[in-house]
C-alpha positions as CSV (number, residue, x, y, z in Angstrom):
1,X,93.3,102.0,107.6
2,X,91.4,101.9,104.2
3,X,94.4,104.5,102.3
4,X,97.0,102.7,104.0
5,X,95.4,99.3,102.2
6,X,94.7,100.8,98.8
7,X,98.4,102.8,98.9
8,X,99.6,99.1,99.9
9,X,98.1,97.8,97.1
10,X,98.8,100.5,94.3
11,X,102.2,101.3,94.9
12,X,104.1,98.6,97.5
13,X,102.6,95.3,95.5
14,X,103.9,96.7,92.0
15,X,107.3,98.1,93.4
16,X,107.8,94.6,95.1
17,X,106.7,92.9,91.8
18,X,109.1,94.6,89.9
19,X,112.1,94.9,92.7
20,X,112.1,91.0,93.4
21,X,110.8,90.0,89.8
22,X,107.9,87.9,91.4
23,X,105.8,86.3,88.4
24,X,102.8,85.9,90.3
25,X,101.0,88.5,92.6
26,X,100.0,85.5,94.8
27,X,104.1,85.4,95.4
28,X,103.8,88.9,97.3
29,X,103.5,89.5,101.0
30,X,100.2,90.4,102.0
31,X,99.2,92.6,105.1
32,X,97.2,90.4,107.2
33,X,96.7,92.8,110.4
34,X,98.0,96.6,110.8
35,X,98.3,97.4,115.0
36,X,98.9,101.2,116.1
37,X,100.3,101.4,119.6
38,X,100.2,104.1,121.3
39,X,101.6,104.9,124.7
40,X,99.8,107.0,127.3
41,X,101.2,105.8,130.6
42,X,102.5,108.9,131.7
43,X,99.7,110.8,130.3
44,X,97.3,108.9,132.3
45,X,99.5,108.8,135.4
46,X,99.6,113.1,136.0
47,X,96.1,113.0,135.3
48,X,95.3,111.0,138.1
49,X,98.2,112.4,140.2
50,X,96.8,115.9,139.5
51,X,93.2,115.0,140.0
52,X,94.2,113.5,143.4
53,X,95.7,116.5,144.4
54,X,92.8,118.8,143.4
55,X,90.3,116.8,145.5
56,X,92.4,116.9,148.6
């Protein structure tokens, strides 16, 4: 999560700067919290359904 912070803050805060002609880098959105989801319900499911059927 560090690279995605320091690309945020080298590229994205001086391309918004320029783009919306902010005057103050306190005017700029800030990233507060980054969430990665990921989905492994099916995944999970044939695992159990195969290690059900292995133990039978």
């Amino acid at each position: 999560m560090a690279r995605l912070r320091d690309y945020y803050k080298s590229e994205v805060v001086s391309a918004l700067q320029t783009k919306y002609n902010y005057k103050s880098v306190m005017q700029i959105p800030k990233i507060d919290k980054i969430v990665i989801n990921v989905g492994c319900g099916d995944a999970r499911r044939t695992a159990r359904s195969s290690m059900q059927s292995s133990t039978i």
